[in-house]
C-alpha positions in Angstrom: -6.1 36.6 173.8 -4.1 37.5 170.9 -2.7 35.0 168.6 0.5 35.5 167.5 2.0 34.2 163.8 5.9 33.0 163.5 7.6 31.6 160.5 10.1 28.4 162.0 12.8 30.5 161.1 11.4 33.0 163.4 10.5 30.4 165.8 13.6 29.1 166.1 15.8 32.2 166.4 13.5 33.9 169.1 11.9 30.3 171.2 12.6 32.2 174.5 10.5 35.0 173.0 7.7 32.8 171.4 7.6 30.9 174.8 6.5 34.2 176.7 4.2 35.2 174.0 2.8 32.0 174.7 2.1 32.8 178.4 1.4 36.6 178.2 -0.7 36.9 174.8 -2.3 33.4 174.5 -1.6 30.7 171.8 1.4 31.5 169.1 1.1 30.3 165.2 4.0 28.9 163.6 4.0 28.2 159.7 5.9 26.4 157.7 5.8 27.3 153.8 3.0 29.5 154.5 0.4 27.5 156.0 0.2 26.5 159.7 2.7 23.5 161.2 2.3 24.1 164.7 0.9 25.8 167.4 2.6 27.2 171.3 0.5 27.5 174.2 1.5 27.8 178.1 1.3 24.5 179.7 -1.4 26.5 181.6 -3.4 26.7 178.6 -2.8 23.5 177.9 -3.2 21.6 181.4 -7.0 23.5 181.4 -7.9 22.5 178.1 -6.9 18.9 178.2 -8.3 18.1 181.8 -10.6 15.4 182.0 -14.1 15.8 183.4 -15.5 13.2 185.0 -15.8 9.5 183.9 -17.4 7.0 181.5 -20.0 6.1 184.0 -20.8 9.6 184.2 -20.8 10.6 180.7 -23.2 7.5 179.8 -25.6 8.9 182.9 -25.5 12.4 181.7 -26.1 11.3 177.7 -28.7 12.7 176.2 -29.6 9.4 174.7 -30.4 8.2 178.0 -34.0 8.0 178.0 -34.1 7.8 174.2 -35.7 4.8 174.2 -33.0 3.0 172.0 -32.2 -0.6 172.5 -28.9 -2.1 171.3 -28.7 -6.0 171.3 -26.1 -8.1 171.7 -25.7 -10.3 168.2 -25.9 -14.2 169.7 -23.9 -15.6 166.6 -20.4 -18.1 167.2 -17.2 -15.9 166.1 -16.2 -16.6 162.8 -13.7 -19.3 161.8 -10.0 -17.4 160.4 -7.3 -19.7 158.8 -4.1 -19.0 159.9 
């Protein structure tokens, strides 16, 4: 996958073309005053890379702190007392 650099003012005047780059070549650059504002992917791209694998439960089971041996206690004191 090729990245691909556009100014905005590039962006803006060619967004049908930056959109296909997006989906043909891979993710598109777009600076602003030189250094990088944004980024373009396909929502393909971005679907894959932002899909959730498994659960919290699952996580915690896989961790490898598991079997550390690390015990975390719950602190028994009252809440504190706010003024409102």
């Amino acid at each position: 996958m090729s990245i691909g650099n556009w100014t905005v003012a590039d962006a803006k005047a060619r967004f049908s073309e930056l959109i296909e780059q997006a989906q043909s070549k891979g993710p598109q650059t777009i600076t602003k005053h030189g250094r990088t504002a944004a980024v373009v992917v396909s929502a393909e791209e971005w679907e894959r890379k932002t899909k959730r694998t498994g659960n919290l439960a699952e996580f915690f089971a896989t961790s490898p702190l598991r079997d550390s041996g690390v015990e975390i206690k719950r602190r028994k004191d009252r809440p504190r007392k706010v003024d409102l």
